[in-house]
N, CA, C and O atoms as a Tinker XYZ file with bonds, in Angstrom:
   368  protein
     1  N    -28.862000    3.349000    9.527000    73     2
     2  CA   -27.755000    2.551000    9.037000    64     1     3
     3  C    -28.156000    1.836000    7.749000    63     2     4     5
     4  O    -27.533000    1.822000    6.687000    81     3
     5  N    -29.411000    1.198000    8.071000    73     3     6
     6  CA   -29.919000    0.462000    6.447000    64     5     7
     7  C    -30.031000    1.614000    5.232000    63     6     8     9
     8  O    -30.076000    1.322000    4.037000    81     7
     9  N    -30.077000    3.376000    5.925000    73     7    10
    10  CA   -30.306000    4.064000    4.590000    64     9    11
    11  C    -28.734000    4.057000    3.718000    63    10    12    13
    12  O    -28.451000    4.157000    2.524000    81    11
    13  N    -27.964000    3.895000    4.897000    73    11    14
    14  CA   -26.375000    4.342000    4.201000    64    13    15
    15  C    -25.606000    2.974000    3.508000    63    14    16    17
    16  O    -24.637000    3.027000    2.750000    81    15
    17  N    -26.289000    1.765000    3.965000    73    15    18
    18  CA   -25.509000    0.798000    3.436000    64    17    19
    19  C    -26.516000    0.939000    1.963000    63    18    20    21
    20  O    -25.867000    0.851000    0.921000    81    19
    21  N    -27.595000    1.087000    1.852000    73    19    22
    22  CA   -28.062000    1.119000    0.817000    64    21    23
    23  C    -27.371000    2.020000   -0.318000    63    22    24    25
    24  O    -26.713000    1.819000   -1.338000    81    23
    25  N    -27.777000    2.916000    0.266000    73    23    26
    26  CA   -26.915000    4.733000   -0.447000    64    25    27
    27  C    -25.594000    3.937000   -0.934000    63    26    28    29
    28  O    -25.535000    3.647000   -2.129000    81    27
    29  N    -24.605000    3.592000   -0.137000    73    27    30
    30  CA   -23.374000    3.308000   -0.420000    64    29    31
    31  C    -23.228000    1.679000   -1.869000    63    30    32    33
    32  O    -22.588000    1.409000   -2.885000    81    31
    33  N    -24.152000    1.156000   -1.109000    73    31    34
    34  CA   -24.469000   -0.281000   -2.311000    64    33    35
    35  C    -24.659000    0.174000   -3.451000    63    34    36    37
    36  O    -24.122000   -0.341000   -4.431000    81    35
    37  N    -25.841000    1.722000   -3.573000    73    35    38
    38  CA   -26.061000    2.153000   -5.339000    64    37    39
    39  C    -25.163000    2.857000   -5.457000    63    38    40    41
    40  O    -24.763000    2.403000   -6.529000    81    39
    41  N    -24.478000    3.634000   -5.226000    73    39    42
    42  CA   -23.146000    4.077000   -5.590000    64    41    43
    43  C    -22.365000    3.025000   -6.277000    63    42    44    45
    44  O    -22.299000    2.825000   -7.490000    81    43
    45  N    -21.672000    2.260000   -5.130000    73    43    46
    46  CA   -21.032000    0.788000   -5.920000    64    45    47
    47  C    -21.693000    0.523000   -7.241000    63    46    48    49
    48  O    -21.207000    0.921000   -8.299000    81    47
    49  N    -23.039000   -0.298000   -7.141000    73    47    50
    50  CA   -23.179000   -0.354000   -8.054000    64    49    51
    51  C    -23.383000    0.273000   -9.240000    63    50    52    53
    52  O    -23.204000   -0.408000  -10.250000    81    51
    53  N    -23.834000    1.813000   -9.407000    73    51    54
    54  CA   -23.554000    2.532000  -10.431000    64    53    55
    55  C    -22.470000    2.716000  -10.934000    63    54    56    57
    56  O    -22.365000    2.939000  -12.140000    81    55
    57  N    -21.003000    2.639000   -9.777000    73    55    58
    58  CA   -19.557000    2.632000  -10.445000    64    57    59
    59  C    -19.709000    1.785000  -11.027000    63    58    60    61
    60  O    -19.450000    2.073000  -12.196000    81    59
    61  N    -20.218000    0.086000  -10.852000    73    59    62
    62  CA   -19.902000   -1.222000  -11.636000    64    61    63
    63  C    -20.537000   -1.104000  -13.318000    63    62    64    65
    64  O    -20.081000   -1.223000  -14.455000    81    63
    65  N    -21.821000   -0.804000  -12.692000    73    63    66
    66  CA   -22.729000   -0.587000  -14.322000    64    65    67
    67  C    -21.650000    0.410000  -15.277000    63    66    68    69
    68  O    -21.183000    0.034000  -16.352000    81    67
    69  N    -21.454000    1.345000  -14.834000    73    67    70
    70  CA   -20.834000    2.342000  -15.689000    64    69    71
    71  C    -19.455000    1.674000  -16.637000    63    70    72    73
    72  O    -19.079000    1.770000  -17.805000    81    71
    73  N    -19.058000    1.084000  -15.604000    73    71    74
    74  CA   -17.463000    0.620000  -16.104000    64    73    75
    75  C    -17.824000   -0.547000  -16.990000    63    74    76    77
    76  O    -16.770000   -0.811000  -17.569000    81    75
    77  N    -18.872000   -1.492000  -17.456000    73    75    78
    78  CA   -19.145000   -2.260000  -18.131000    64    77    79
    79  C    -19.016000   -1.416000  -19.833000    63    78    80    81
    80  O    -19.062000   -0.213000  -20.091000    81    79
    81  N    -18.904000   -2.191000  -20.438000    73    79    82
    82  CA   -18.912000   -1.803000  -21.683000    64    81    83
    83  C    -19.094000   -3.085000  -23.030000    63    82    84    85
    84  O    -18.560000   -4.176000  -22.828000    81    83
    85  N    -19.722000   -2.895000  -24.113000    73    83    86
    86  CA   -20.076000   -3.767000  -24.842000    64    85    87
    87  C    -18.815000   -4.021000  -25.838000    63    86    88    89
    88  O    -19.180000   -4.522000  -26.902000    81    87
    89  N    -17.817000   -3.857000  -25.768000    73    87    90
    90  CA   -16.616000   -3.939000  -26.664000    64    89    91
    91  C    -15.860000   -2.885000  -26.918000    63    90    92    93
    92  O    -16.452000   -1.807000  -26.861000    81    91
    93  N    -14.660000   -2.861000  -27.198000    73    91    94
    94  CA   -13.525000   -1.593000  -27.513000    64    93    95
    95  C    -14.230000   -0.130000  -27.964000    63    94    96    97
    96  O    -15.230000   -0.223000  -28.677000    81    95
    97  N    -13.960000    0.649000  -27.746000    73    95    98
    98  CA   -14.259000    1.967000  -28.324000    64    97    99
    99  C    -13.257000    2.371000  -29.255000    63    98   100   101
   100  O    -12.164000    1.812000  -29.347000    81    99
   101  N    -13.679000    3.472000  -30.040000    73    99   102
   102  CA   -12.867000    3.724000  -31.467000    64   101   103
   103  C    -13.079000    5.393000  -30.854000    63   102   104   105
   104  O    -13.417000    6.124000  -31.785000    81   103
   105  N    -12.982000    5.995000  -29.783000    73   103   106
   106  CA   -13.017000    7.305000  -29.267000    64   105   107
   107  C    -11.688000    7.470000  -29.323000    63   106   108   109
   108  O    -10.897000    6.681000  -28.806000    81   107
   109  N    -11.341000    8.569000  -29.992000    73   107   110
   110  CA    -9.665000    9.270000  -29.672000    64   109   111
   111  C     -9.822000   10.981000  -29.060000    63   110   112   113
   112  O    -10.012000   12.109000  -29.514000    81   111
   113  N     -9.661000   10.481000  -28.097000    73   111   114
   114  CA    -9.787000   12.493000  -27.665000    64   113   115
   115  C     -8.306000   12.778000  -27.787000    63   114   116   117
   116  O     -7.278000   12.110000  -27.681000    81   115
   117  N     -8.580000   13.915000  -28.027000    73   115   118
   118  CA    -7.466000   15.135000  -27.646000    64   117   119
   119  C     -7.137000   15.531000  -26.432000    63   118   120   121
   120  O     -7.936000   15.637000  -25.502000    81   119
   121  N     -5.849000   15.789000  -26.378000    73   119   122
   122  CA    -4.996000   15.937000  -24.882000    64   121   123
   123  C     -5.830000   17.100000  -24.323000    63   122   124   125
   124  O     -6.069000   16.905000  -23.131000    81   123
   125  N     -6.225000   17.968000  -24.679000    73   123   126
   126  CA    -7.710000   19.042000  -24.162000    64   125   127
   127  C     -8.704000   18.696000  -23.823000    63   126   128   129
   128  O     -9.299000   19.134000  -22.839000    81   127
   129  N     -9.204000   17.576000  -24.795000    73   127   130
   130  CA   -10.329000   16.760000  -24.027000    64   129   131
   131  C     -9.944000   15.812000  -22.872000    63   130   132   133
   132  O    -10.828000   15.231000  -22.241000    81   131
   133  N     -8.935000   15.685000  -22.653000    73   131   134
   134  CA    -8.576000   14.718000  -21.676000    64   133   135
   135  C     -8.566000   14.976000  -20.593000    63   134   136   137
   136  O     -9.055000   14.345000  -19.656000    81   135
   137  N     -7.638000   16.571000  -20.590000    73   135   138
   138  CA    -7.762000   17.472000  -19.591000    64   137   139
   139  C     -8.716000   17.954000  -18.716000    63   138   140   141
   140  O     -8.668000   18.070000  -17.491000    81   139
   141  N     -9.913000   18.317000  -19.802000    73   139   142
   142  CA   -10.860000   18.802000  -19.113000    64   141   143
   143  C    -11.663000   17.476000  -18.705000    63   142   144   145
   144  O    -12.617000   17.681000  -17.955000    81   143
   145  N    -11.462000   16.356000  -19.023000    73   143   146
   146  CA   -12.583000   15.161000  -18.606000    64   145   147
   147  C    -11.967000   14.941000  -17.158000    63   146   148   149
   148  O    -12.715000   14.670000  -16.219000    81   147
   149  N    -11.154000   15.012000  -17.058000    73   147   150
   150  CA    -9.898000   14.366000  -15.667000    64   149   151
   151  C    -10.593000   15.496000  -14.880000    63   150   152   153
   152  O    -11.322000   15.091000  -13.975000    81   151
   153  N    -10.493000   17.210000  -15.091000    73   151   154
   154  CA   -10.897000   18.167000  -14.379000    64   153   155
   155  C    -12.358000   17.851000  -13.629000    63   154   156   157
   156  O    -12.754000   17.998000  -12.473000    81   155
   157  N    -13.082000   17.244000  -15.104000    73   155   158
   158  CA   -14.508000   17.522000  -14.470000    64   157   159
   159  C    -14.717000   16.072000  -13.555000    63   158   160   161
   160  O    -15.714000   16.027000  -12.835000    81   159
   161  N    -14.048000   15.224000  -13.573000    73   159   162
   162  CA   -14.014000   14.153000  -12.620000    64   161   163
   163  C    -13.185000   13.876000  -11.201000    63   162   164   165
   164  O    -13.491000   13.231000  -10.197000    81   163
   165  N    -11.690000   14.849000  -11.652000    73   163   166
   166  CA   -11.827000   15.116000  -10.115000    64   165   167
   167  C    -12.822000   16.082000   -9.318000    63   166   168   169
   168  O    -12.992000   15.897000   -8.113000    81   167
   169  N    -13.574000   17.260000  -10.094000    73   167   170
   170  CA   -14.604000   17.919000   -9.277000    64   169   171
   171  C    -15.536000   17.159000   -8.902000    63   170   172   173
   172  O    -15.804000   17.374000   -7.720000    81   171
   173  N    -16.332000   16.143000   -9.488000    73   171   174
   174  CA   -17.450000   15.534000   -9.193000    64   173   175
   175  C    -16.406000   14.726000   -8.260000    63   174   176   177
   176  O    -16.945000   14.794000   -7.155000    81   175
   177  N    -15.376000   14.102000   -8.123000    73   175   178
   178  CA   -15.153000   12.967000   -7.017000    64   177   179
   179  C    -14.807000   13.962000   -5.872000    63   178   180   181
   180  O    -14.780000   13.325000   -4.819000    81   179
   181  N    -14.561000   15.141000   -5.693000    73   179   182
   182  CA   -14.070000   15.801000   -4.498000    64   181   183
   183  C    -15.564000   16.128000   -3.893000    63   182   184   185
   184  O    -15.585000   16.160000   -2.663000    81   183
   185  N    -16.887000   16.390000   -4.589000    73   183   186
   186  CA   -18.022000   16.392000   -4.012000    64   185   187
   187  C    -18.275000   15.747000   -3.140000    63   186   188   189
   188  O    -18.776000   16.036000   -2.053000    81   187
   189  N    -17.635000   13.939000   -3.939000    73   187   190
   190  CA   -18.450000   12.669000   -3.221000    64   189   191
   191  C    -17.529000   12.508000   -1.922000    63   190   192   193
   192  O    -17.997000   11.839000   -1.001000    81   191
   193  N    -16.060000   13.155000   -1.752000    73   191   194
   194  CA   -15.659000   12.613000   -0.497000    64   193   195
   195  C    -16.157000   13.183000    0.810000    63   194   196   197
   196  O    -16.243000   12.557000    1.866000    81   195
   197  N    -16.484000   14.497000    0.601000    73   195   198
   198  CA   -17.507000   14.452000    2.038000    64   197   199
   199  C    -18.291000   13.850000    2.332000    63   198   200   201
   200  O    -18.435000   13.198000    3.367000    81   199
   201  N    -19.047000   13.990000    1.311000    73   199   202
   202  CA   -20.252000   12.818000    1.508000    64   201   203
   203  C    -20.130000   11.456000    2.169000    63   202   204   205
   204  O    -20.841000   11.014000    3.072000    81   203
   205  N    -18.913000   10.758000    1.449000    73   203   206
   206  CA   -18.919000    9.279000    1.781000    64   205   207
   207  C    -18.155000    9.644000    2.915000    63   206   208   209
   208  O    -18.035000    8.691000    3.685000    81   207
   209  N    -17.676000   10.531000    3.240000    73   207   210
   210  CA   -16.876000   10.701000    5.106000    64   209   211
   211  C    -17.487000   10.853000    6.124000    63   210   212   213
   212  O    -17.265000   10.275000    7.188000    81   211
   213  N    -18.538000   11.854000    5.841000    73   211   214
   214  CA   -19.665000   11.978000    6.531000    64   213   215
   215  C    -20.449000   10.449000    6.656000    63   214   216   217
   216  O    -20.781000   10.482000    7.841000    81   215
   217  N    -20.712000    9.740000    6.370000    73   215   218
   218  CA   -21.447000    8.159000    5.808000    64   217   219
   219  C    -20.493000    7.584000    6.855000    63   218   220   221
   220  O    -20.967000    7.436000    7.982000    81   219
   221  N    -18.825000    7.132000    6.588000    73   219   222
   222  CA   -18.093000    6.388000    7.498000    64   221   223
   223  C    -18.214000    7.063000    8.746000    63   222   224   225
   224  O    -18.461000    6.335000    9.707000    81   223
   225  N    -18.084000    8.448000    8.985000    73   223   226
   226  CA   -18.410000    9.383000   10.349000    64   225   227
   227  C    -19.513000    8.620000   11.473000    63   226   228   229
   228  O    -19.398000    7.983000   12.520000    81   227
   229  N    -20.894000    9.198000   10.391000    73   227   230
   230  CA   -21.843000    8.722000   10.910000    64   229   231
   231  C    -21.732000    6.568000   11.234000    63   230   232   233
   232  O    -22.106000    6.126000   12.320000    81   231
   233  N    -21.611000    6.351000   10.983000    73   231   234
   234  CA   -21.528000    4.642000   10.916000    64   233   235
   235  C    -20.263000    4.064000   11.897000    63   234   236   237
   236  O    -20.099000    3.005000   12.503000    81   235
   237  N    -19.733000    4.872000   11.797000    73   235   238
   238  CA   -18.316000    4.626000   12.683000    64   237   239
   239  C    -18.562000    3.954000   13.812000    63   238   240   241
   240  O    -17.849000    2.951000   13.854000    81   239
   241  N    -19.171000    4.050000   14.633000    73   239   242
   242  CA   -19.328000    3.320000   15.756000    64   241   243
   243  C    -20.212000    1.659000   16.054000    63   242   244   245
   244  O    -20.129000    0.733000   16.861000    81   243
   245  N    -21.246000    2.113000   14.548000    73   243   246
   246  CA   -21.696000    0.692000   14.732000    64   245   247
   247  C    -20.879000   -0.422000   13.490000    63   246   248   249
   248  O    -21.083000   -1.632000   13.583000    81   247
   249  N    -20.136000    0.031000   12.574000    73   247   250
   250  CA   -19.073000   -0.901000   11.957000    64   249   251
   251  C    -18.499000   -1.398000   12.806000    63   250   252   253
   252  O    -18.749000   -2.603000   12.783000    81   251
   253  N    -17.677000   -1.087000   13.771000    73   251   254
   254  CA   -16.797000   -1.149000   14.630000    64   253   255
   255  C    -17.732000   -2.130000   15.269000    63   254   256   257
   256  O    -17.237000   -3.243000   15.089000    81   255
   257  N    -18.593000   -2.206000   15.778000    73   255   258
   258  CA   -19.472000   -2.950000   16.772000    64   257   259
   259  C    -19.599000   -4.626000   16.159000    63   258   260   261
   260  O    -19.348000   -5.747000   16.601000    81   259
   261  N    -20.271000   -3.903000   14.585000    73   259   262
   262  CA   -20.264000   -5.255000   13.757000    64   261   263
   263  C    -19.108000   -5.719000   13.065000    63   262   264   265
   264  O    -19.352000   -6.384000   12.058000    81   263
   265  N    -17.784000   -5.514000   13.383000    73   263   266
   266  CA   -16.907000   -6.239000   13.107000    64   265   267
   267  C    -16.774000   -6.966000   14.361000    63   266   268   269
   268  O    -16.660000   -8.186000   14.480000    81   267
   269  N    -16.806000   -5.888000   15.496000    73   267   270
   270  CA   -16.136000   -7.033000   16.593000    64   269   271
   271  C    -16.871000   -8.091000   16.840000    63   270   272   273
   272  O    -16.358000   -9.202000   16.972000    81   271
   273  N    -18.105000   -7.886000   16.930000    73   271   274
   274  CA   -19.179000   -9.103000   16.871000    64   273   275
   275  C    -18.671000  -10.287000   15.956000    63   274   276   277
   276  O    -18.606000  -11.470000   16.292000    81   275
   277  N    -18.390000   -9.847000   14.967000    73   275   278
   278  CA   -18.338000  -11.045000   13.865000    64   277   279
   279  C    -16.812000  -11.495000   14.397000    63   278   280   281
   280  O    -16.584000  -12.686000   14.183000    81   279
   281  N    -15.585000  -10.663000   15.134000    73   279   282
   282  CA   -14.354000  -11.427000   15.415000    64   281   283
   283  C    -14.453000  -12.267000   16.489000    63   282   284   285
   284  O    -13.769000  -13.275000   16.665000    81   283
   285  N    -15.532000  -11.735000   17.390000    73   283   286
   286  CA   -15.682000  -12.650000   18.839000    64   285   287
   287  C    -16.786000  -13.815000   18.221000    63   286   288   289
   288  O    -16.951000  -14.749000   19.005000    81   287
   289  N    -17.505000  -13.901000   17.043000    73   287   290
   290  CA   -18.116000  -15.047000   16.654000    64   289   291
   291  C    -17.585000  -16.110000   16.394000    63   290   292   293
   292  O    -17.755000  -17.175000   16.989000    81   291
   293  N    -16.475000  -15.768000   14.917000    73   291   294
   294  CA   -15.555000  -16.353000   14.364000    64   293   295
   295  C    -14.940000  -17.597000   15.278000    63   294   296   297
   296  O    -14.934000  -18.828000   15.268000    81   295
   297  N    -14.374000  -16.388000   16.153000    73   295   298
   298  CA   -13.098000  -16.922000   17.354000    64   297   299
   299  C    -14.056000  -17.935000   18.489000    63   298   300   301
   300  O    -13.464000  -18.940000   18.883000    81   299
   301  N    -15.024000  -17.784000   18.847000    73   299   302
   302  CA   -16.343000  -18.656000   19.556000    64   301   303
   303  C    -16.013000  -20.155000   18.643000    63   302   304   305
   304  O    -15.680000  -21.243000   19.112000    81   303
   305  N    -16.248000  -19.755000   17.105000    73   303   306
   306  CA   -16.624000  -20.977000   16.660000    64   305   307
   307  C    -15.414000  -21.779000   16.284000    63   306   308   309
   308  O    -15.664000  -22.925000   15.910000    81   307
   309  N    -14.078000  -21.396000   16.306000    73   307   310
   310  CA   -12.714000  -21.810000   16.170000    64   309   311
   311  C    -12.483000  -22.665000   17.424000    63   310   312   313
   312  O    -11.929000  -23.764000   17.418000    81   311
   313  N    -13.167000  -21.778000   18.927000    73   311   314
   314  CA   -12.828000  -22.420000   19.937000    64   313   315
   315  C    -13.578000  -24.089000   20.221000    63   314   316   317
   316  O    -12.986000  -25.000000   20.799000    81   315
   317  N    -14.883000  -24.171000   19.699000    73   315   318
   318  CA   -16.153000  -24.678000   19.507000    64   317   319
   319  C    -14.754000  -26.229000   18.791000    63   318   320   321
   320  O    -14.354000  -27.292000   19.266000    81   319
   321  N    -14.501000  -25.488000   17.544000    73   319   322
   322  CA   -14.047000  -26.817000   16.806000    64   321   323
   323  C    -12.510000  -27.423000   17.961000    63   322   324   325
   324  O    -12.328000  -28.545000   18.432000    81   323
   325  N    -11.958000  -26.619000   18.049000    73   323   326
   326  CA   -10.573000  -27.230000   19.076000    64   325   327
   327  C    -11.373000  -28.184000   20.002000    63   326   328   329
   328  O    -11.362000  -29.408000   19.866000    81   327
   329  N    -11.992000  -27.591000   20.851000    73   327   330
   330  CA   -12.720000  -28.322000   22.063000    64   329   331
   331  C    -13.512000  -29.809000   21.650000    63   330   332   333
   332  O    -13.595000  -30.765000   22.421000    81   331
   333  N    -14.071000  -29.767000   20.250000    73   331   334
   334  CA   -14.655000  -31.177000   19.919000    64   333   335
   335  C    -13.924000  -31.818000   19.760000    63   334   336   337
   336  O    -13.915000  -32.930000   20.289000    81   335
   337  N    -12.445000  -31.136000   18.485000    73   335   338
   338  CA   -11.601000  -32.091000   18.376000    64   337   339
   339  C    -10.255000  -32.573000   19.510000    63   338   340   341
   340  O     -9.666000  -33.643000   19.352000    81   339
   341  N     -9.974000  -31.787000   20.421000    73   339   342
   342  CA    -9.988000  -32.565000   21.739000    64   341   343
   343  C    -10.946000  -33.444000   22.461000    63   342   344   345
   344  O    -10.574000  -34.428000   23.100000    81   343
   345  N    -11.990000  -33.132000   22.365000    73   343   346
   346  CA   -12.453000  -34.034000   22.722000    64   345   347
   347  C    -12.737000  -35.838000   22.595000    63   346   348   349
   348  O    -12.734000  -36.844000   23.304000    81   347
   349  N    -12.914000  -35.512000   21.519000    73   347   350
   350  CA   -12.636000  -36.267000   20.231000    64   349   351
   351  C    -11.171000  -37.656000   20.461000    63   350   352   353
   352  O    -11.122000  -38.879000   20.593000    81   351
   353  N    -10.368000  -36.710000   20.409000    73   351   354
   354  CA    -9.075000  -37.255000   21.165000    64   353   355
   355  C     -8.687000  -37.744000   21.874000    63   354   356   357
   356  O     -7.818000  -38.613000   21.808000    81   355
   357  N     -9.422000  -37.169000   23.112000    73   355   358
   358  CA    -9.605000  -37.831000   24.646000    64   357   359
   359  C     -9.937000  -39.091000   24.436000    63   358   360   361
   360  O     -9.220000  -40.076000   24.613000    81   359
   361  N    -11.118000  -39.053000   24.028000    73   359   362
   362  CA   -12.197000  -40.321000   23.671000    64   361   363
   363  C    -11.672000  -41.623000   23.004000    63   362   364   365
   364  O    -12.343000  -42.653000   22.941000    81   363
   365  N    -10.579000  -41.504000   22.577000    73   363   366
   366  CA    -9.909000  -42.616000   21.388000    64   365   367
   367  C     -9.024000  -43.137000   22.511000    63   366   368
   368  O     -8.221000  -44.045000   22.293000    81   367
């Protein structure tokens, strides 16, 4: 699981790095170049969706685990605050 959250974190972050840029570009492509850039990027993104399906596939069961954990925490510590501040209440 630590290899895929990793795997999945440099991904992210290589999308982030990439999309940075140091100021406007003065690039004008042609509707041909455009074409084929769109082509060669939906091929490279149709690669990555198995991949990252396979990743949610594999992980599927312990996401699920660590969300519910964190909703039955949450909801623990919501109950935690009602109960003081009844208590609280009582007490006055």
């Amino acid at each position: 699981m630590k290899n895929a959250k990793w795997t999945l974190g440099l991904v992210i972050a290589l999308l982030f790095l990439a999309s940075c840029e140091q100021g406007p570009t003065q690039i004008r492509l042609t509707s041909s170049e455009r074409i084929r850039i769109d082509t060669l990027t939906k091929q490279r993104v149709d690669t990555l969706i198995p991949v990252l399906d396979s990743l949610c596939e594999a992980q599927y069961d312990s996401l699920v685990q660590e969300a519910l954990d964190s909703i039955i925490n949450l909801r623990r510590s919501e109950e935690r605050k009602i109960r003081e501040r009844l208590k609280q209440q009582q007490q006055q």
